[in-house]
C-alpha positions as CSV (number, residue, x, y, z in Angstrom):
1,X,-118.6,-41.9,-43.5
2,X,-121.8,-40.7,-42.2
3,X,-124.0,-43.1,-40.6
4,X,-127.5,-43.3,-39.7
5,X,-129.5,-44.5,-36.4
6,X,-131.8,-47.6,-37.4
7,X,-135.5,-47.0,-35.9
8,X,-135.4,-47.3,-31.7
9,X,-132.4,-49.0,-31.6
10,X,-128.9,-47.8,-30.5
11,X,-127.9,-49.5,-33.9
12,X,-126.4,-47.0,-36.8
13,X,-125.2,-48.2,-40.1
14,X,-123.8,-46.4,-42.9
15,X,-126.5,-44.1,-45.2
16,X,-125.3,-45.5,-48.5
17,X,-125.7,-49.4,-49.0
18,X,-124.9,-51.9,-51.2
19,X,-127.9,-53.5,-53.1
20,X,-126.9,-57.6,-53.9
21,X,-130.3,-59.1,-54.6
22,X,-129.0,-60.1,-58.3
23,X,-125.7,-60.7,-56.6
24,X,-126.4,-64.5,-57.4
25,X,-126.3,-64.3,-61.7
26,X,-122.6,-62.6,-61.2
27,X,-119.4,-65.1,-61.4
28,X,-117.7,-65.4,-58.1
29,X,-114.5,-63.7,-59.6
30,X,-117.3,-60.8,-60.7
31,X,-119.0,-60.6,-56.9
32,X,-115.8,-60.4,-55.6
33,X,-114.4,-57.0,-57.4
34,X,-118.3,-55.4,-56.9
35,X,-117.3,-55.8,-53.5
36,X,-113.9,-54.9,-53.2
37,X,-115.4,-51.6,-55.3
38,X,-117.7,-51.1,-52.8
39,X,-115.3,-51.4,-49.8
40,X,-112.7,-49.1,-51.5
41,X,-115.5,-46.3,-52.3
42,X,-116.8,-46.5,-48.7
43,X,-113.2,-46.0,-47.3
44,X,-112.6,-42.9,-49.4
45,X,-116.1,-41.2,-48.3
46,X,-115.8,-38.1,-45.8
């Protein structure tokens, strides 16, 4: 996975994230498998 460095920081983080502001109106069970989706796709980047 390629990452990125944050600003002036020795922080990096991934260059794909995973928007959840509307996270909220989704059923618990529904959350759940968007982010076990999300986890899965991120494992199978380069």
């Amino acid at each position: 996975m390629q990452t990125v460095k944050i600003g002036n920081t020795n922080w990096r983080t991934s260059n794909i994230a995973l928007g959840i502001m509307r996270m909220g109106t989704c059923s618990v069970d529904q959350a759940v498998a968007a982010l076990q989706a999300a986890h899965t796709a991120g494992n199978e980047l380069p």
